[in-house]
C-alpha positions in Angstrom: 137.1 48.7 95.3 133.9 50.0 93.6 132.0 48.3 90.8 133.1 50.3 87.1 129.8 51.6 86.7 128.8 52.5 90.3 132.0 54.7 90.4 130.9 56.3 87.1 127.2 56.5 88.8 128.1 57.8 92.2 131.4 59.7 91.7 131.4 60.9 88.3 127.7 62.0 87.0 126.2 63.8 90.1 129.3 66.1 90.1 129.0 66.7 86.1 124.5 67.2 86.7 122.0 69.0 88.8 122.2 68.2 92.0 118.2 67.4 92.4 119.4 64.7 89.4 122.4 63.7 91.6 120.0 63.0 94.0 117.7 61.0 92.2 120.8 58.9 90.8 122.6 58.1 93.9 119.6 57.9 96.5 116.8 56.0 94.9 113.7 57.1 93.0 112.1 57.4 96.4 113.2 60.5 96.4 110.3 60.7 94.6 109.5 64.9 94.5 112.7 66.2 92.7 111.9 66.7 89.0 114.6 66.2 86.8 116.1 69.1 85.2 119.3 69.1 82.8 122.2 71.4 83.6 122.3 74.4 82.1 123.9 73.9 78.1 127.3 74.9 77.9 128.3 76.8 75.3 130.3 75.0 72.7 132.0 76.4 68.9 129.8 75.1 66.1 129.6 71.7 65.8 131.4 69.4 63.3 129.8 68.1 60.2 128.9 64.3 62.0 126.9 61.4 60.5 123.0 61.8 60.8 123.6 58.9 63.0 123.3 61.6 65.8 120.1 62.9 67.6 117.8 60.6 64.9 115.2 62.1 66.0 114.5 65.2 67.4 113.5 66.1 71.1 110.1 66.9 72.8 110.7 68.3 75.8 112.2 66.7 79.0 109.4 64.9 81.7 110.3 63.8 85.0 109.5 60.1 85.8 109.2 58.2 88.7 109.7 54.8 89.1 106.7 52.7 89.3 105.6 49.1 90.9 103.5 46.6 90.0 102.8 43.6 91.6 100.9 41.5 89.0 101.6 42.7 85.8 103.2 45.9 83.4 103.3 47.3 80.4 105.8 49.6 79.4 105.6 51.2 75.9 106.1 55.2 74.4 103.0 56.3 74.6 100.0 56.5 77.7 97.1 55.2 75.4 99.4 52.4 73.8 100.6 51.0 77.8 97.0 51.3 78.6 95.7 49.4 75.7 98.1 46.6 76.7 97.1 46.5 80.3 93.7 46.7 79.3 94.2 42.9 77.2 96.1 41.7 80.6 93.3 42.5 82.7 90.8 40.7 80.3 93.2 37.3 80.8 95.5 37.8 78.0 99.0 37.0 77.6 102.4 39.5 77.7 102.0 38.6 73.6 98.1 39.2 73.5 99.0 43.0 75.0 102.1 43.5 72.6 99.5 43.5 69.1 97.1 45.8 71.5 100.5 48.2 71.8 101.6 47.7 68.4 98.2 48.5 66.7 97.6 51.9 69.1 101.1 52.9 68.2 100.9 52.9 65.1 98.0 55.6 65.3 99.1 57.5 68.3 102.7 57.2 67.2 103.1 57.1 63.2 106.1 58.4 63.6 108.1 55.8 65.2 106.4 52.7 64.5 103.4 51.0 62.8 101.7 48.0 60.5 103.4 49.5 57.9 107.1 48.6 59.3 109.0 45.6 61.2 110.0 44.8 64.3 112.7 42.4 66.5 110.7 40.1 69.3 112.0 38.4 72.1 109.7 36.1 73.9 109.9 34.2 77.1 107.4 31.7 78.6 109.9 30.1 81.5 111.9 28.1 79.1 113.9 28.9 75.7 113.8 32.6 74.7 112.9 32.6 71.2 114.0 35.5 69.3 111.1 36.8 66.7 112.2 38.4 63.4 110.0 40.6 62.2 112.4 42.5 59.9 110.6 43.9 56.8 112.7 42.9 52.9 114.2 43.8 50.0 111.7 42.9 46.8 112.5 41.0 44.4 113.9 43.8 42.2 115.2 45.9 44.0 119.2 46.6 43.1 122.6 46.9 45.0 122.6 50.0 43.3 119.3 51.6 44.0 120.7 54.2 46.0 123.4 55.6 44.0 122.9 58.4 41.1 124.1 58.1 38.0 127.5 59.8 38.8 128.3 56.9 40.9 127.7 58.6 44.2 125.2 58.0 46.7 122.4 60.3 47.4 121.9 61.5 51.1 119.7 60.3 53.5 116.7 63.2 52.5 117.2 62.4 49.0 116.9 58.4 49.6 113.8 58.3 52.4 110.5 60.3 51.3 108.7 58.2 48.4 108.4 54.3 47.3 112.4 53.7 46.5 112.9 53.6 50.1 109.7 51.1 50.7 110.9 47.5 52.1 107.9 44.7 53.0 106.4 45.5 55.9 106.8 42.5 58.6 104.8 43.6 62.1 101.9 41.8 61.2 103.1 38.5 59.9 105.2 37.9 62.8 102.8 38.9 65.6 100.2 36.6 64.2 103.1 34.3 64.0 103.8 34.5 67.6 100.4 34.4 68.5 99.9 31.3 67.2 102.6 30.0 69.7 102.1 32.9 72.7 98.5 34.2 72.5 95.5 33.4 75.0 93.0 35.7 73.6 91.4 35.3 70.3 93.2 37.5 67.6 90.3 39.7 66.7 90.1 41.0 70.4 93.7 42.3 70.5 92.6 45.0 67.9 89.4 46.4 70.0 91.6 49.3 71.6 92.9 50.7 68.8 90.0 50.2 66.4 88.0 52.3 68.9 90.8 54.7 69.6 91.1 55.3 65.4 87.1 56.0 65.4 86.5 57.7 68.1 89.5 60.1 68.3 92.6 60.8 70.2 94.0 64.3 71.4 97.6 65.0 69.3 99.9 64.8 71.6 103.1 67.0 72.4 105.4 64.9 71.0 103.7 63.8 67.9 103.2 67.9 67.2 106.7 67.9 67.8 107.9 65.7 65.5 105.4 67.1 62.7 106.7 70.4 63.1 110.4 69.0 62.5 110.6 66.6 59.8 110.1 68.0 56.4 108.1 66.9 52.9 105.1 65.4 54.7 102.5 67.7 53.1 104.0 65.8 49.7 101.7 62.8 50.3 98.1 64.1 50.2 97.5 61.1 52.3 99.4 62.0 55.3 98.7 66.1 54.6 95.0 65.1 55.0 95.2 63.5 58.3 98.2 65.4 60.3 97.4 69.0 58.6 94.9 72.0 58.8 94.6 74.1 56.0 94.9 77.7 57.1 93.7 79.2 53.7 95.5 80.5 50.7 97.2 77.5 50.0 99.0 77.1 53.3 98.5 74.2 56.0 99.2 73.7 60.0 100.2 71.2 61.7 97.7 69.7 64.0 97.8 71.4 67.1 98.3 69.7 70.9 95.3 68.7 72.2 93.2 68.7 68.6 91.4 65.6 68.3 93.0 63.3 64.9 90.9 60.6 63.8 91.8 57.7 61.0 88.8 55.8 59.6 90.8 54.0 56.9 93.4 53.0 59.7 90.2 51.3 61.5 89.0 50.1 58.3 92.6 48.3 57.6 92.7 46.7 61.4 89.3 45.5 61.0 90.0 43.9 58.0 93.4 41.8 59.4 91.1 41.4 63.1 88.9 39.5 61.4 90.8 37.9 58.2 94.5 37.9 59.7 97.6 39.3 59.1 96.9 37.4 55.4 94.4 40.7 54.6 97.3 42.8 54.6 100.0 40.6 52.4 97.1 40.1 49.8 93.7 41.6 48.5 92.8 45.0 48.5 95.4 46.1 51.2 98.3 45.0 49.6 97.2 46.3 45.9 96.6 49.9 47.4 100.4 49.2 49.2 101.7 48.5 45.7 99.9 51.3 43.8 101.4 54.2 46.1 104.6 52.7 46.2 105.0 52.2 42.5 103.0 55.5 41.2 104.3 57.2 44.1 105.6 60.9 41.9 109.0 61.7 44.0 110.7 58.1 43.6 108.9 55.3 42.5 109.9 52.1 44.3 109.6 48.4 43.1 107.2 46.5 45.6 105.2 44.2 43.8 101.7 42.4 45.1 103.9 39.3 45.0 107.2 40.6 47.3 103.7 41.2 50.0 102.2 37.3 49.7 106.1 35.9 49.5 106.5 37.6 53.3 107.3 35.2 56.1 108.3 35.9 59.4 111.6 34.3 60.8 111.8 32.2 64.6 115.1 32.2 65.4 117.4 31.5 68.3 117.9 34.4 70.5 121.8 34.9 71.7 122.3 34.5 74.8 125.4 35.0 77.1 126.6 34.6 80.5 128.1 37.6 82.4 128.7 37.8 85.6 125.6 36.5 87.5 123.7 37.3 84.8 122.4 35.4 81.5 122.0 38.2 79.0 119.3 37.2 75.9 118.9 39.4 72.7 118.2 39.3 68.6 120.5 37.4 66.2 121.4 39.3 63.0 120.2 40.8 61.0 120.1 42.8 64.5 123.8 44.1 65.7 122.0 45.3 69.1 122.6 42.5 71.1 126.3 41.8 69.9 127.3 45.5 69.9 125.9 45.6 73.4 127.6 42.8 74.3 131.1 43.5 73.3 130.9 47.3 75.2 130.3 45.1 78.3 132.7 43.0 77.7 135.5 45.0 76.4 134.9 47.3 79.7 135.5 44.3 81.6 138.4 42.9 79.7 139.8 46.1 80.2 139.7 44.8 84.3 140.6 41.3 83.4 137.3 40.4 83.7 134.1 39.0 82.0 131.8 42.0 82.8 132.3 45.2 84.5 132.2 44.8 88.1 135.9 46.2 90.3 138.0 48.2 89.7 140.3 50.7 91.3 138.8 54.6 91.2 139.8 55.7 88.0 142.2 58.6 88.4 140.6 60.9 86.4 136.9 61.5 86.5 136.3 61.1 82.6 138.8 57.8 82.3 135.5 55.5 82.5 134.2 57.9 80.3 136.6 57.6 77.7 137.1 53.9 78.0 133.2 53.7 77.4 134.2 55.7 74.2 136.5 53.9 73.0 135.1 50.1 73.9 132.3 52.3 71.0 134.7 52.7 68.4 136.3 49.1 68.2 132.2 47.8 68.4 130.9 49.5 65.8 134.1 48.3 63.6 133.0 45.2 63.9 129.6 46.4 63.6 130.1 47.4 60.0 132.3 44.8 59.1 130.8 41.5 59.8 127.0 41.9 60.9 124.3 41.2 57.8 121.5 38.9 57.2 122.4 35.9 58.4 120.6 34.2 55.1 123.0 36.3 53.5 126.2 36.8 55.5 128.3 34.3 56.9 129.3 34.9 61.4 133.1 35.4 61.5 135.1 32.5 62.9 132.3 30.2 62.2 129.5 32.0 64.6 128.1 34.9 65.5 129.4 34.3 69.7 132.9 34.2 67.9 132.8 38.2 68.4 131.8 37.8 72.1 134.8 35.6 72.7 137.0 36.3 75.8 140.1 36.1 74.3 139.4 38.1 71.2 137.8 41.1 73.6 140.7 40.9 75.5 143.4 41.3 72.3 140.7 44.2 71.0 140.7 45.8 74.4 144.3 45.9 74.3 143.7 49.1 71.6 142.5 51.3 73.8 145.2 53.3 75.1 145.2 57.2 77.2 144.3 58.8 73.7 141.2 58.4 71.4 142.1 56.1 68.4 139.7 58.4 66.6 138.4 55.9 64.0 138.9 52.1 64.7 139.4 49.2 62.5 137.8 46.1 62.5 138.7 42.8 64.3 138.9 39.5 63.2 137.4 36.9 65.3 139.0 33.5 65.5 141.7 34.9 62.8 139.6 34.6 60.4 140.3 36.4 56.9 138.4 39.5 56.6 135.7 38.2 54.3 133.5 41.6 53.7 135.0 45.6 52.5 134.6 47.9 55.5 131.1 50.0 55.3 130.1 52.8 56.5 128.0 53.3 59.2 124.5 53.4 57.9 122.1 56.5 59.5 119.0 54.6 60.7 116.7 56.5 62.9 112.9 56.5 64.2 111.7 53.1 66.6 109.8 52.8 69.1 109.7 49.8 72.7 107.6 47.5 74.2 108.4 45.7 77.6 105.7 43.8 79.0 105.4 41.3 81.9 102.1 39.6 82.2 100.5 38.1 85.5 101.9 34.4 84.8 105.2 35.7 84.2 105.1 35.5 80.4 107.6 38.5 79.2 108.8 40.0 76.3 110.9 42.7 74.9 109.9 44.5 71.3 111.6 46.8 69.3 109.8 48.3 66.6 109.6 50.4 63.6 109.3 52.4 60.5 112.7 53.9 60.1 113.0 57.6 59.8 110.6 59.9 61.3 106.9 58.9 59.7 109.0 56.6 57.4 109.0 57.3 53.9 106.3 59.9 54.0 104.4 57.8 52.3 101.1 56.5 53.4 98.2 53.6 52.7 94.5 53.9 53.1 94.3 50.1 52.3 92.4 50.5 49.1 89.5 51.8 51.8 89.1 55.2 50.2 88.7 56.7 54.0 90.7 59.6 55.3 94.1 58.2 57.3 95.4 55.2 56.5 99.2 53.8 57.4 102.9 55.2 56.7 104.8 53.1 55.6 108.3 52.6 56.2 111.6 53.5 54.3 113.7 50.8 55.8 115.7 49.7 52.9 117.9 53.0 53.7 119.1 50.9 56.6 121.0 48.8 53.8 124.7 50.2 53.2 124.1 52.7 50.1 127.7 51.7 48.5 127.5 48.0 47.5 131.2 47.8 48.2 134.5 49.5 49.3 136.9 51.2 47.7 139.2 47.7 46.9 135.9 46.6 45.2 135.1 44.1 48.1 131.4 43.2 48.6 130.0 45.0 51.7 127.7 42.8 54.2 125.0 44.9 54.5 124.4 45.9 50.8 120.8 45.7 49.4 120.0 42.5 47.7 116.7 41.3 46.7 115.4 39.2 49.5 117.8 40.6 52.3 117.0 41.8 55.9 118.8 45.0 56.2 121.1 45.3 59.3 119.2 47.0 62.3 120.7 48.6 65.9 117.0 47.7 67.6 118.6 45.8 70.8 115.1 44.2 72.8 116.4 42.5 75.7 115.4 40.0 78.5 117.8 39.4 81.5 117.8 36.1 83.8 119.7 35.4 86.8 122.3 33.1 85.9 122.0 30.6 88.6 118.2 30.6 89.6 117.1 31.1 85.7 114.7 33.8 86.8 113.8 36.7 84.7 115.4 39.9 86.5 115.0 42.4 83.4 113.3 43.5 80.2 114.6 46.5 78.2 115.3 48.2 75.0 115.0 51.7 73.1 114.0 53.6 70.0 117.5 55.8 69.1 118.7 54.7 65.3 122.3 53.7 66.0 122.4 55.1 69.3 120.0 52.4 70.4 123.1 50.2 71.3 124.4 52.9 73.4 121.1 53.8 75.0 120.2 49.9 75.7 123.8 49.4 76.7 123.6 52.1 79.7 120.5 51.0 80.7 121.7 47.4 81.3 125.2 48.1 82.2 124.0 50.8 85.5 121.4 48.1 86.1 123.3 44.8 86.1 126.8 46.4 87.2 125.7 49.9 88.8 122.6 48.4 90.7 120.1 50.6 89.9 116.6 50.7 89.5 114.8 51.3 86.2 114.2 54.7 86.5 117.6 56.1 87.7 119.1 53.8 85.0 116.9 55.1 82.3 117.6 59.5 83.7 121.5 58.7 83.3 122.9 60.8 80.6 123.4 59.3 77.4 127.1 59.6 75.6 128.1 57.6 72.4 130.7 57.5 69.7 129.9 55.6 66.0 133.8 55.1 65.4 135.2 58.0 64.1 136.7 61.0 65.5 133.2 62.5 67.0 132.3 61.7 70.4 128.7 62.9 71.3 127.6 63.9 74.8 124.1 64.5 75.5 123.5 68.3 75.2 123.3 70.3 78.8 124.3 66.7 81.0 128.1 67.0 81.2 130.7 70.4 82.8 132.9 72.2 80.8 135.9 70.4 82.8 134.6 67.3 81.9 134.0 68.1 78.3 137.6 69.8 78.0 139.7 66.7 79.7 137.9 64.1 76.8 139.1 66.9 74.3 142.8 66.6 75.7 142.5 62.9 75.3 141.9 63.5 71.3 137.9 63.3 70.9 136.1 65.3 68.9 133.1 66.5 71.1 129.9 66.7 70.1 126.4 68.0 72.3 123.5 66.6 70.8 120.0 66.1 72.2 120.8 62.2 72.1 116.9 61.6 72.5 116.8 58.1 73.6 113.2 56.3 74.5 114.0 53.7 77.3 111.3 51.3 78.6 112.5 48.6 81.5 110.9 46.4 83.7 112.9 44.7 86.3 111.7 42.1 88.8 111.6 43.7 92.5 113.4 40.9 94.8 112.6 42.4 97.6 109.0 43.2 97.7 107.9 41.0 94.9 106.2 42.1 91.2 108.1 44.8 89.3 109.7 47.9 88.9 109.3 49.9 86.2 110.9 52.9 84.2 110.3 54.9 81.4 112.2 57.7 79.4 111.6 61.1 80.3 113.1 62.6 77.1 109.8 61.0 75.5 106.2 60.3 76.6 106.8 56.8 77.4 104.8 55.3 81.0 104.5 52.1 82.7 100.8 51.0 83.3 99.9 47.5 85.3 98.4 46.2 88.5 
């Protein structure tokens, strides 16, 4: 009998990859001198027409990684200079919170594109007791419309149409609730925790592949003559470059705003000269105007919530309430794989007969999650859980009756559940594109941890950026997460759709932070999460399932190719990971295949048990590292 995952870890993928990959996934990372390199592509017909859901943003190459171990303390975030920044506050005597606003503030200048003061983020904190779940989710203003994103035909305008310019523009809600936290979680004074990236934003930092990458790809950024200053050369005659790998970028208004909030707080960003500059560019902004007032900004506040917790297994499994469907997305692929063995959580099984059976079921388990997904999951000030509570869709028996669905053939698009029995109280919605994000997992010297997710939406959000009424070069993008709200208020019976934008609301997210205790001892074991849009449920949900089920460390979990399906008939299959044999046996079983760059960006820390401190593992389809002592 071999644990579900380990058979899809040691009998299915190293056949399907390289073999120096096979190696580093069966072995160990000790391995240690075999870079990873992807299979050759196989050659596919044209893909399908599939929702931007996929490949959210686009890839920058393909790193090796080796696992890493720490025996005080780590930091693991997407970029060198943020993890560095953040170890940097844990060797002065900060707390794992103290180093998360260090990460968050170099981020958002080494990585606009993913992240940033002018987006939100989810936070899970624990100090060895209650995890408490941190919502720093940015909102609808106060007049913004159900029907903002629908032209005056009726229909909806696509995702390009909707993102670049102030329509998009939700409150930004980083800020408030890392000064929120800190007030609970910090050591080190607040000012302190901006030093790094103050410095970094005067001084300079080299551009970096990924970030020439990504302003190469995503289109309309010269637009703003904000953000075409600061990321672009002119070349003469009217033209401009990119910023080239290696050229030095510097933001002085982006120093200018953090000195401001270092010394003021996160109040000299919600009000004052910040927030009026915020307002003007969203409201004056020439492609589509948005409705942020000065008064949406003061009004922000930050939610504590209870973090959902559940026990699996040996494990106890912690992530985000709503408006996050992360944690119970994640949750219900483990646990309809497990009902699917007549257990809780994935652990025996008889080998599958076919080698892509685990696949499929994986697929599958997908379909009937992101049902629900769209269904039932909203703001919770806003939406009602099904069956009385959001744990009503983790239930045993109701996995188990959903589980019973999935049959030898792909169901191609699956319906929603209903928890409990409960009356479907909400119209079926689409799913929602979302797309760029960024993670944070950090583990201080005290054992403090945490696990951050954190963003600005699309690629450099709405293309739209801030110089904090400093009238310096640079400034802040801010984000265009309001296009995570459904665009159709309702379905086609005319029923009310959970996730519709309403003034006030949270819009639904996929970021899916999570912390990881043994069940019986309490002790932490794991912190994880990923950037990925929609695919962050699938990303996070490999990670965890090959390292709570499969056994594996970090880094080997993190290199595993990813695979997905959003329900519908598309199932997408990271590009270059998987054989033609494989790829033709999921087609005979009904799916639509897609190969797509799937360009997840993994951080996890898990505790070593055998040798003490921590082991750590970052993404190698991004320019994530792990930095500690």
């Amino acid at each position: 009998m071999l644990p579900w995952f380990t058979h899809l870890l040691t009998h299915l993928f190293p056949r399907l990859f390289s073999p120096c990959l096979a190696a580093l996934l069966v072995v160990s990372a000790a391995l240690g001198g075999c870079a990873l390199q992807p299979a050759a592509p196989v050659a596919t017909e044209p893909l399908p027409d599939v929702s931007p859901a996929v490949a959210p943003e686009a890839a920058s190459g393909f790193q090796a990684r080796r696992l890493s171990r720490h025996t005080r303390f780590a930091v693991a975030a997407a970029n060198p200079l943020a993890a560095a920044a953040g170890a940097r506050i844990l060797r002065e005597g900060g707390s794992a919170l103290d180093a998360a606003v260090a990460v968050q503030a170099v981020l958002g200048l080494v990585e606009p594109q993913s992240s940033g003061i002018g987006g939100g983020a989810f936070l899970l904190h624990w100090a060895g007791s209650d995890v408490v779940a941190w919502d720093g989710r940015e909102t609808a203003p106060a007049a913004a419309s159900p029907r903002q994103f629908l032209q005056p035909n009726g229909r909806t305008m696509n995702l390009a149409q909707a993102v670049p310019g102030g329509l998009s523009v939700g409150v930004p809600g980083v800020l408030a609730m890392l000064q929120a936290a800190h007030r609970e979680h910090g050591v080190l004074p607040w000012a302190r925790l901006f030093v790094p990236a103050i410095e970094l934003a005067e001084q300079g930092f080299a551009v970096s592949p990924r970030l020439h990458a990504l302003l190469l790809d995503v289109p309309g950024l010269q637009a703003d003559k904000q953000v075409r200053d600061l990321f672009f050369v002119p070349t003469g005659s009217g033209t401009w470059r990119p910023l080239a790998v290696g050229e030095r970028l510097r933001n002085p208004a982006y120093a200018a705003v953090l000195r401001r909030v270092a010394q003021e707080g996160a109040v000299a960003f919600y009000t004052g000269p910040v927030a009026r500059d915020v307002v003007l560019r969203v409201r004056t902004d020439p492609r589509q105007p948005g409705v942020l007032s000065e008064a949406d900004l003061a009004a922000y506040q930050p939610k504590r919530r209870q973090a959902l917790c559940n026990e699996v297994a040996q494990w106890r499994v912690c992530g985000m309430p709503p408006p996050s469907s992360g944690h119970l997305a994640v949750m219900q692929l483990g646990g309809l794989l497990g009902a699917l063995q007549g257990t809780d959580w994935p652990r025996g099984a008889a080998t599958p007969p076919d080698d892509e059976l685990a696949l499929h079921h994986y697929l599958e388990a997908s379909r009937l999650a992101f049902a629900d997904r769209a269904m039932h999951v909203g703001d919770p000030d806003f939406v009602a859980p099904p069956a009385g509570g959001w744990l009503g869709l983790l239930d045993s028996g109701y996995l188990q009756q959903r589980a019973r669905l999935i049959g030898p053939r792909s169901m191609g698009t699956a319906k929603a559940g209903q928890p409990g029995g409960a009356p479907l109280a909400w119209g079926q919605g689409s799913e929602q594109p979302e797309h760029g994000t960024s993670h944070i997992s950090i583990v201080d010297a005290q054992g403090r941890a945490l696990a951050m997710t954190t963003t600005v939406e699309a690629g450099f959000g709405a293309r739209l950026m801030s110089d904090g009424g400093t009238g310096l070069p640079g400034g802040f993008l801010l984000n265009n997460q309001l296009t995570d709200f459904n665009f159709e208020p309702a379905d086609a019976q005319g029923r009310p759709v959970a996730n519709r934008l309403e003034p006030g609301k949270r819009p639904r997210s996929s970021m899916s932070p999570t912390l990881v205790f043994d069940r019986a001892s309490g002790a932490l074991r794991m912190s994880l999460g990923s950037p990925g849009g929609a695919a962050i449920i699938h990303f996070t949900a490999k990670t965890l399932l090959a390292m709570t089920s499969g056994g594996m460390d970090p880094q080997s979990a993190i290199d595993l190719p990813n695979v997905g399906s959003f329900n519908g008939p598309v199932s997408v299959l990271e590009q270059g990971r998987f054989s033609p044999e494989v790829i033709a046996a999921l087609k005979a079983r009904g799916h639509v295949v897609v190969l797509d760059e799937l360009t997840s960006g993994i951080q996890a820390l898990q505790a070593d048990t055998r040798q003490g401190g921590w082991l750590g593992g970052a993404d190698p389809r991004r320019e994530g590292t792990v930095v500690g002592d």
